[in-house]
N, C-alpha and C positions, 0 to 999 in steps of 0.2 A: 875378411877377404880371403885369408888362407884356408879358412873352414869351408868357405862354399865351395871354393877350388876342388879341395877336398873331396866334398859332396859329390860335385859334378865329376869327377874322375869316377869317384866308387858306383853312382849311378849306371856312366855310360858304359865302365866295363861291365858291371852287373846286365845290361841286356845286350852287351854283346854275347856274354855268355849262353844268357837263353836264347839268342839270334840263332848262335853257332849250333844248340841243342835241337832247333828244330829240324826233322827229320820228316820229308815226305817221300814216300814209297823209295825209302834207302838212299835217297838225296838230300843233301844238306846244302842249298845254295845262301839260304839268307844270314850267313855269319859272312860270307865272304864280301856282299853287298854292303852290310851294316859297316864291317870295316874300312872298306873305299869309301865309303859316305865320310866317313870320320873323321879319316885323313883330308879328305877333301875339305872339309870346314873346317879344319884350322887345329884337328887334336893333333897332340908330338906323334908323329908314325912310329917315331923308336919305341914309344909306349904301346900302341893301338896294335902294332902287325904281330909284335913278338907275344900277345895276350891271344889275339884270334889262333894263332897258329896252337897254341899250346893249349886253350879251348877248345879247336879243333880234334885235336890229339888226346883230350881226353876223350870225347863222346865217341872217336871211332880212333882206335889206333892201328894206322896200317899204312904203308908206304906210301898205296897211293892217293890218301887223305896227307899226306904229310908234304909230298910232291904237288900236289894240288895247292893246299897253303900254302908253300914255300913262292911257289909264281904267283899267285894273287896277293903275295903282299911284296914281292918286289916288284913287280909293275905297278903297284900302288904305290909304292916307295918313290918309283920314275915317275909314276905321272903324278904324285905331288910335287917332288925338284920342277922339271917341267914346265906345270901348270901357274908358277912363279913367274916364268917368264911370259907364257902365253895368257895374260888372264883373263882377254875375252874371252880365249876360243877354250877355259880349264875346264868347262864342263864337259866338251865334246871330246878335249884330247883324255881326260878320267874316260871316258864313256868308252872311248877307243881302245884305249889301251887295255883298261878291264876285258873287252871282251875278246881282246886278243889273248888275256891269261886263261881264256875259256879251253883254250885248246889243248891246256892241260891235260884236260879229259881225257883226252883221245888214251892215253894211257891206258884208261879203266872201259875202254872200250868193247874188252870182252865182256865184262860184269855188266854191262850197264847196257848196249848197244846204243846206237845212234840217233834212235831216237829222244831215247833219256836223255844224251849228255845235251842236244838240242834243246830239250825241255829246261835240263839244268840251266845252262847257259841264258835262254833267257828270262826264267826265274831270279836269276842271279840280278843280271842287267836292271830287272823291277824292281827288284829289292833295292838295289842303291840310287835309284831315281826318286824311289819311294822317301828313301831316309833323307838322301839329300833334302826334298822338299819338306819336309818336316823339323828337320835340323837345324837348317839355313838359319830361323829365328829366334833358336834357343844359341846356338854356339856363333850364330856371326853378327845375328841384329841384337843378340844380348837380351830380348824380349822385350824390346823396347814397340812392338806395336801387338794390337791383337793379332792372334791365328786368325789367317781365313779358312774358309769352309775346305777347299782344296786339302789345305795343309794337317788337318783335324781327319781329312779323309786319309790320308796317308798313314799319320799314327794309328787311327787304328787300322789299316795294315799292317804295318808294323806290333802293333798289339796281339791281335790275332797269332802271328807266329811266334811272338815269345811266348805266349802261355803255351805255342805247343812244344817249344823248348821246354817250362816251365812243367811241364808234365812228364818230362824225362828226369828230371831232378826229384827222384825220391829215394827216401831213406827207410825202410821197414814200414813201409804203405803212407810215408806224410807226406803229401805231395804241397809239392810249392806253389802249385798253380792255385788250387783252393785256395791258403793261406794269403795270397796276393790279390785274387780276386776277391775274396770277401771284406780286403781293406778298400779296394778301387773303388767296389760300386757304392755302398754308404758316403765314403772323400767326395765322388761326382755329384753325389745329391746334395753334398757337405755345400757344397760351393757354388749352389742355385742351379748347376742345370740337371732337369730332373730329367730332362730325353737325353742329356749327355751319360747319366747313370744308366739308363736304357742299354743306349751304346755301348759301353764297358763290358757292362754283361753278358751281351752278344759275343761282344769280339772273345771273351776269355769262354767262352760259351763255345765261340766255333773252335778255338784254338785246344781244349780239350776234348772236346769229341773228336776230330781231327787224329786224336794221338791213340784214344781209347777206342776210336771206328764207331761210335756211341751217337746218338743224332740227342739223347736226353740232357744230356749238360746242357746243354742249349739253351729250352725252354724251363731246365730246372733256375738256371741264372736268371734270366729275361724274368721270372716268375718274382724271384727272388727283388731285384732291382725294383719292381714295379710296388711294392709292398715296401721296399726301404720308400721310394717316394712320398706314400700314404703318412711315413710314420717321420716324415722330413724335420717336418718342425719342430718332434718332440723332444726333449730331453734326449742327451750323447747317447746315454746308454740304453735307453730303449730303441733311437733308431739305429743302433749297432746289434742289438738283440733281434732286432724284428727281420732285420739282412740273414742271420743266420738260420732265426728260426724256419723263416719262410723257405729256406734252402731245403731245408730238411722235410720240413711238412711236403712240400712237393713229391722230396724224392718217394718219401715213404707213403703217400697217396698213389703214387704212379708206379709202388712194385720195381721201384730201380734202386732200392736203398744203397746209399755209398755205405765204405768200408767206415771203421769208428776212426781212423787217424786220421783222412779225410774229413769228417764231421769235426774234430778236434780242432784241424788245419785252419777252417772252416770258422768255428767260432772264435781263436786265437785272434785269427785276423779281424773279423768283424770288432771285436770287442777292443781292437787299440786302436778302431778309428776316436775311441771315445777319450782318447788322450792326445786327439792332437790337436793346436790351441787354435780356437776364433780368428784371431788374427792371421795367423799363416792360412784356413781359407781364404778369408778376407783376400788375401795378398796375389792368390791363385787365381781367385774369381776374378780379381783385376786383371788379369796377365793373360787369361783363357777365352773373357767375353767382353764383349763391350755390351754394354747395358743401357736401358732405354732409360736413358737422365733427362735428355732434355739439356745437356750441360749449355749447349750454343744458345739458346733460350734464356738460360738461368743467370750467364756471363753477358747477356745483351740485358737482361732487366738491372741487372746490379751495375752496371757500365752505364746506363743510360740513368738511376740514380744517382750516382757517382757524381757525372756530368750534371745532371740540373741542380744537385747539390754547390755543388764547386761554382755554378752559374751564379746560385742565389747569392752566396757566400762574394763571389766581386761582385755583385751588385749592393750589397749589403756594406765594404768595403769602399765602392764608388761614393755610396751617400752618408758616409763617416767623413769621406777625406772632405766631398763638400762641405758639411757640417762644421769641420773646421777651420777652411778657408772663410766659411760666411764671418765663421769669432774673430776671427784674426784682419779682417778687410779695417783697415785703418782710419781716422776719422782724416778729413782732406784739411788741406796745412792752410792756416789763416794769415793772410796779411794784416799788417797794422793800419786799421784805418786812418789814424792819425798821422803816418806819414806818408799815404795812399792822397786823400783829403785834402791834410792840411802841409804841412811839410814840403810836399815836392813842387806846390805850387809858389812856394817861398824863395827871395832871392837867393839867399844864404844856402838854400838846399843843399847845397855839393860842398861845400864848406863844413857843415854840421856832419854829411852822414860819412866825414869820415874820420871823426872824433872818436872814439875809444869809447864804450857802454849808452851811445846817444840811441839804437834801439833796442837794446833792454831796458832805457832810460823811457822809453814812449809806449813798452808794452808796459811796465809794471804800472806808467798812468792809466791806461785802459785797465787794466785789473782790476785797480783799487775803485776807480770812477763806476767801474760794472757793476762791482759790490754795494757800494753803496750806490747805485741807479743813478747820480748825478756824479757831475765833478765840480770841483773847488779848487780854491786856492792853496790848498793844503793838501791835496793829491799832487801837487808837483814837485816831480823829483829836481834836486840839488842843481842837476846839470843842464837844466831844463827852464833852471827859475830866470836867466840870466836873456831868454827867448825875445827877441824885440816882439814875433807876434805873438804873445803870451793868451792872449784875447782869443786868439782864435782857435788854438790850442784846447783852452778850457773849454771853449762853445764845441770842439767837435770830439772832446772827450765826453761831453753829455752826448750827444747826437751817437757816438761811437755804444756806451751804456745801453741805448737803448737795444740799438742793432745788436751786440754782444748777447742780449737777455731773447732777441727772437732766435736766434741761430742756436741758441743752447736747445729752446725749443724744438726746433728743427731737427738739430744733430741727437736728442735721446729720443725723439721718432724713430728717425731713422735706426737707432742703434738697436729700439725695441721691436722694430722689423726686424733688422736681420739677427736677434734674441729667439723670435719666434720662428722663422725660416728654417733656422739654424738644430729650434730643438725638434722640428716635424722631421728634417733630416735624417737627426740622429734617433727619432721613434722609427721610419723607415728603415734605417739601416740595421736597430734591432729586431725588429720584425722578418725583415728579410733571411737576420742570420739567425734567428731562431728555428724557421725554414729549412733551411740552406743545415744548419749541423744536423736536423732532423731526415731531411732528404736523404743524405747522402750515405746512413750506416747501410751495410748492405748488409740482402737475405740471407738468413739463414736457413737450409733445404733439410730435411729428416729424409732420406729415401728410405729409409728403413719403414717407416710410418705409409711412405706412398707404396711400396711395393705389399704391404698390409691391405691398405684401403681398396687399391684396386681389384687384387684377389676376395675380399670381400662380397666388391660392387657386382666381381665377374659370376662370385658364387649366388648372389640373389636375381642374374640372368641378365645381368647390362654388357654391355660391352665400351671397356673402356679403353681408349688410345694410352690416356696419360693423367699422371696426378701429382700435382704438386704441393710441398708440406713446406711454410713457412713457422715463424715462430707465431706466426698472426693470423695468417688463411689458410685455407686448403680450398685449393683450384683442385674442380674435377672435370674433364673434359670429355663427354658420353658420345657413344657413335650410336647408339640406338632410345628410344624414349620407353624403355620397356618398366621401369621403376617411376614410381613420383616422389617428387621433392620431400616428399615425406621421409621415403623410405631409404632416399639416398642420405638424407640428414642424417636418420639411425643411424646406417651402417658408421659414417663419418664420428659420429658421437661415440662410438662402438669402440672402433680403433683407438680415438684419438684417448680413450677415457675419461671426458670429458662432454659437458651438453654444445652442440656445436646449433650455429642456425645460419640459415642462406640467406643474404645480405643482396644477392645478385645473379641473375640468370637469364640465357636467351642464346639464341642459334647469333652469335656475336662474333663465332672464331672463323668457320669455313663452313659453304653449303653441306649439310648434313651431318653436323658435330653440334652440341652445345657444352656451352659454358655453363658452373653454378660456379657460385666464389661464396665460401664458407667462413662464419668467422666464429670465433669461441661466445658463444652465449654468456654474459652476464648471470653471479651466483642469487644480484636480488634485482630486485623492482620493485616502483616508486608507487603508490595510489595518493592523490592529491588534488587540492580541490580551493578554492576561493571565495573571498564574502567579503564584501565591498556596499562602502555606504557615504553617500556624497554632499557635503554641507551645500552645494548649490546645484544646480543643471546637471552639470559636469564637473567630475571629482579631478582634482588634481594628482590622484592617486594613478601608479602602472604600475602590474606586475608579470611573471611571464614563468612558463614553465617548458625547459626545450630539453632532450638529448644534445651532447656532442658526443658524434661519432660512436652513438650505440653502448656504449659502457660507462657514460656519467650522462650525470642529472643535473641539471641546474635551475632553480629554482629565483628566482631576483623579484624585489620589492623596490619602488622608488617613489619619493613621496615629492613633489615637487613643490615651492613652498610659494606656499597659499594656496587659493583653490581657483576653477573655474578654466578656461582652456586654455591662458597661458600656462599656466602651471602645468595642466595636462602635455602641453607641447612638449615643456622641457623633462619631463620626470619620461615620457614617452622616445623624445632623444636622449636621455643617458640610457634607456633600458637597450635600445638598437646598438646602439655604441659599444656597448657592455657585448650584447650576446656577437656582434661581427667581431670582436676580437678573441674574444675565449674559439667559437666557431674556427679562427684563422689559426690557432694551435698555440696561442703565447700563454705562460703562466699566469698564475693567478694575478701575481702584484704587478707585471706588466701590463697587463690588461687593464687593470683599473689605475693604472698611472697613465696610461695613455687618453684614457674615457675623461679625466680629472684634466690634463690638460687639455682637452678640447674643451671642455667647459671654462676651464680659467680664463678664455679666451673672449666668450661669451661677452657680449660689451652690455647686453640688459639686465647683466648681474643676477640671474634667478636661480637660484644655487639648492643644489637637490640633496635630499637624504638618500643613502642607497644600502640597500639588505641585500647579499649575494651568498647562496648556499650551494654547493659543487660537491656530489656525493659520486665517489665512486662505487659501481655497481658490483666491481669485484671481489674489492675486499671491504665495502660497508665504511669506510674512511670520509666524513664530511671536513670540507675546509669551508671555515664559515669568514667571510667577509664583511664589515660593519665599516658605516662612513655615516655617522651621525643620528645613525638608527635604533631605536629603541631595542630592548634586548632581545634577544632568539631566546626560544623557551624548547628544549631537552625532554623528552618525555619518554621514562624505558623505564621497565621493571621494577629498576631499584628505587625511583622516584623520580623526581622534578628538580630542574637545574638552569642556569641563565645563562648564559655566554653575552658580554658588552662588549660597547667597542666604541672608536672614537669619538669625540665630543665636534667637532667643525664637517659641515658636509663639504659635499663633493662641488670644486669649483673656486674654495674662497683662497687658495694654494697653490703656486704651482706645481710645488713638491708634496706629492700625496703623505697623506698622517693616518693611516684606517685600523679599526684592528683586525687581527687575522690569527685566527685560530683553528688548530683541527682535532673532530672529535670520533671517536670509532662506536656507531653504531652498528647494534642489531638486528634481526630481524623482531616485526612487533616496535620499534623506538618511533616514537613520533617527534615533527620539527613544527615547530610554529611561530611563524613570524607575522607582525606588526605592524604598523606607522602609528606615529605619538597622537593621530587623531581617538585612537585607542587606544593607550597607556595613559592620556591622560585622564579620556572617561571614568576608568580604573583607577586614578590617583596615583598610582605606583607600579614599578615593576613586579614587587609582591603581589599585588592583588593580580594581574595577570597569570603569573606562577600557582596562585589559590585556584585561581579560574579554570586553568587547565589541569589539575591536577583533580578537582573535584567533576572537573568535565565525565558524564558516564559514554560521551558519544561513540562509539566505534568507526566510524567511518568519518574522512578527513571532511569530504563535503558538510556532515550532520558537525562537527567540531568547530568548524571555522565560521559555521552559522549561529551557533549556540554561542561563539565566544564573541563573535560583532553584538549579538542580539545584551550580550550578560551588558555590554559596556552601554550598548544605546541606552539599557534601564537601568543605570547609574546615570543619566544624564537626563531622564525624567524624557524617553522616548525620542532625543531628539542632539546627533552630535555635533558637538560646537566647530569640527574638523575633520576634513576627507579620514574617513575610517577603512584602513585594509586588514583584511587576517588572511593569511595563507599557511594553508595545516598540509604536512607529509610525513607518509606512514610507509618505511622501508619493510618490505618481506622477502620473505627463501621464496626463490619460486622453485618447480616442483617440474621437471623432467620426465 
């Protein structure tokens, strides 16, 4: 905190200096401006008036520069006390007052006549209108918002006259103003705006010819600037070189060569833009521009994730808590039939029931009587035996036995209702919050990557509004159709350094804008193919080959057991079940715990084998999934390999048992999967493993035909069960 303080001191008195230095046609108004400015915002006057004056006094020492000083900075001195009190009216009572210290002048009224000090006077009054507006957001808003355009105009007013101060500051020809301007304009293009580097150049452009009477600084700087631009992006030190050079080459094409300390000045300063760090542009270009983000866009997309995340997340939440009120619902409290029946209709009733253990006495006879399905005489308890109606007792402790054995009935119905209610709840409520924590991570933006792409887009002749870089898409949104999808994929792919591909596109956003939505292209893809052969009509064999979401593959075999179209039905409902929940985004073993208990449900008991293969396309990763299925057969470079898996298929459980493995393939690796209507043709998993390994086919279709056909002629043309082969051949695609 001390250090910047610091900083900002040394700063502001540094261009009050060169304020005070500037000299037009033997006037010096804009030191006395910059100083009221100063005061005005909030800098110590005891610091600000006793610097201008003694600044003053050096670039002209004479009484009545000293006299001049002396009342502009004590009426600056009053109208800051003052302007304490008045603080709407502090502007106008500054403004007043200053221009009453104008009349200083009158003094130098013979050197100067009347119309100068006029001139003076209100040059002066500019000059601190000027800095005020400029200042306001450095020294009292703390920069806490962008410059406007206004205020960007003012500085460089303000700019202009200190380089022509900065032009009075030399020492044996090395002039300051070079030296400062060849650090500004490289810094301005340092920190994205490359017409604000423009401008720099200008203002330090007009502000030394100004002093030299020279109209060629001008366009030697503007020339200069416009060549650091070109050289923006390259490495510090070439575009701090190319600021220089360009200066020079100019001068010395145009027959106006500067002096060599000037040139010296010149490249000194250019060459320490290349030392000052990323980050502190960074921090500048914050604080200078506001930048086309899109942030209100960005904060409503990740807001509105947020929200359906955190949605899915209580809903996911709501169907847990039910889940567990379904477990926890209590079986309903039973009366004793026996003293429901028989007992209350007894004279004695009121006498007995209020003997001490006479109804634990009548329920332990229904228990035992339940248990063994009758009652006896030997189910009755002690206190019990002494009953005059004993007879009736025992006939309704049978009668009780029976009804006890339907209600048990009953009550583990019901209990397996709300067993199964209870687990669709809680598959719901994971479902949901798999959702729901997936929703709700919010984007990640590159601007750095969109301020790339667009420049790109703009350099192959599109015209882009806007582009946005996630960790996943890139949105580009075109005002003109002058590129095809082709060519804006390039450039994208270009950038990104990666193969990108457009997933989505159409005039979707506003009349005469379109949309494309870009996603990272996948490193391989799948070629694959099937051969199927059916011991009746209709094979009880399904298999399926889908994308999810563009970057895996899934591949699933299901053999439904026996053949003909029940079988078909069911091996056809696990295959849908299977791909709608991998599709709905749940992991692997979720998925197929869930597809498992919908079948365990299944009351025709037709209980399937299932083969499930999920390759990621990125990085070549297969997770293989097995529920009763003959083995997966590996086929790469180095040879031939099995991958097994559990022995009970899918359905006979409610708690899934499968195996799960995963393997990293390459490009060139083939997969081949099976039903036992072909492994057994084969005799073994071996001979399968022989079969493919000796297989010459190249292509998955010619493979998976060659390998049904090897197994039908082990079984003498003809197989005893639904036969599936399904063969997949991973490759590098090619960009």
């Amino acid at each position: 905190m001390i250090k910047r303080a610091i900083l900002k001191y040394v700063f502001m008195l540094f261009s009050l200096a060169a304020l005070c230095g500037a000299e037009f046609s033997g006037m010096r108004p804009c030191g006395a401006g910059f100083a009221a400015a100063l005061v005005y915002c909030g800098m110590p006057a005891i610091v600000v008036l006793p610097a201008y004056m003694g600044f003053s006094l050096i670039f002209d020492f004479s009484l009545e520069t000293f006299l001049y000083a002396l009342a502009v900075s004590v009426v600056s001195f009053a109208a800051g006390v003052t302007g304490l009190k008045f603080t709407r009216a502090k502007r106008a009572v500054f403004l007043s007052l200053f221009a009453a210290a104008q009349c200083s002048l009158l003094l130098m009224h013979s050197t100067l006549g009347y119309l100068r000090i006029l001139v003076w006077s209100v040059l002066a009054a500019g000059i601190f209108v000027s800095s005020v507006c400029f200042l306001r957001p450095v020294l009292v808003q703390k920069l806490k918002y962008k410059f406007l355009e206004t205020e960007l105009v003012c500085g460089g007013v303000l700019l202009i006259c200190a380089s022509l101060g900065l032009g009075k500051m030399q020492v044996e020809g090395f002039d300051a103003a070079y030296l400062l301007a060849a650090f500004a304009i490289p810094f301005a293009a340092g920190v994205g705006s490359l017409s604000g580097s423009v401008a720099v150049a200008i203002c330090f452009g007009c502000g030394i010819a100004l002093g030299s009477e020279q109209v060629a600084p001008i366009a030697f700087m503007a020339f200069a600037a416009l060549v650091t631009a070109i050289f923006a992006e390259a490495p510090r030190p070439i575009s701090s070189l190319s600021t220089a050079a360009a200066y020079v080459l100019a001068a010395y094409l145009f027959s106006a060569p500067p002096l060599w300390q000037q040139i010296l000045c010149f490249a000194v300063g250019a060459l320490s833009f290349a030392f000052v760090p990323k980050s502190l542009l960074g921090k500048v270009r914050d604080v200078l521009f506001a930048p086309v983000t899109a942030t209100a866009a960005r904060g409503i997309v990740n807001r509105a994730a947020s929200e359906t995340g955190k949605n899915l997340l209580g809903a996911s939440q709501i169907f847990a808590d039910m889940k567990i009120a379904m477990e926890q619902v209590p079986d309903a409290e039973e009366t004793s039939v026996l003293e429901k029946n028989v007992c209350s209709r007894c004279s004695g009733y009121a006498q007995c029931s209020q003997v001490g253990g006479y109804r634990e006495a009548l329920d332990k006879m229904e228990r035992s009587s339940a248990a063994k399905g009758r009652a006896s005489v030997s189910e009755v308890p002690a206190l019990l035996s002494t009953c005059g109606n004993l007879a009736a007792l025992i006939s309704g402790a049978t009668e009780s036995a029976q009804l006890k054995h339907e209600q048990l009935i009953v009550s583990e119905a019901r209990r397996e209702g709300r067993n199964i209610v209870a687990k669709q709840l809680g598959l719901m409520s994971e479902v949901l919050k798999q959702m729901g924590n997936r929703v709700k991570e919010p984007a990640k933006f590159d601007t750095a990557k969109e301020k790339r792409i667009a420049e790109e887009l703009s350099y192959r002749g599109a015209v882009v509004p806007e582009v946005i870089v996630t960790d996943e898409t890139v949105s580009v949104v075109l005002q003109s159709e002058e590129l095809t999808n082709e060519q804006i994929t390039s450039a994208v792919s270009k950038t990104m350094h990666a193969p990108y591909r457009c997933i989505r596109g159409g005039a979707d956003v506003l009349p005469g804008y379109t949309l494309l939505l870009f996603a990272k292209a996948p490193r391989y893809d799948v070629a694959f193919s099937a051969a199927a052969s059916a011991k009746e009509t209709r094979s009880g064999d399904s298999h399926s080959f889908i994308r999810l979401g563009g970057d895996r593959f899934m591949m699933t075999l299901c053999d439904g057991m026996g053949s003909g179209d029940a079988a078909r039905k069911a091996s056809e409902t696990a295959i849908e079940l299977v791909e709608s929940f991998f599709k709905a985004g749940l992991d692997s073993m979720s998925a197929v715990e869930c597809v498992n208990r919908f079948l365990a449900l299944n009351e025709c008991e037709r209980f399937s084998t299932l083969d499930i293969t999920v390759i990621d396309l990125n990085s070549g990763v297969a997770e293989i999934i097995k529920l009763s299925s003959p083995a997966t057969v590996i086929k790469t470079a180095e040879g031939v390999r099995a991958i097994s898996g559990s022995a009970l298929p899918m359905g006979v459980f409610e708690q899934v048992q499968c195996g799960h493995s995963t393997q990293n393939l390459r490009s060139g690796d083939e997969i081949i999967m099976a039903t036992d209507g072909v492994t057994d043709a084969l005799g073994s998993t071996e001979s399968l493993i022989a079969a493919a390994a000796t297989s010459n086919a190249c292509e998955p279709q010619a493979k998976a035909r060659e390998l049904l056909e090897y197994a039908t002629a082990a079984q003498r043309g003809k197989l005893r069960d639904d036969g599936t082969v399904l063969c997949a051949r991973i490759f590098e695609k090619k960009y």
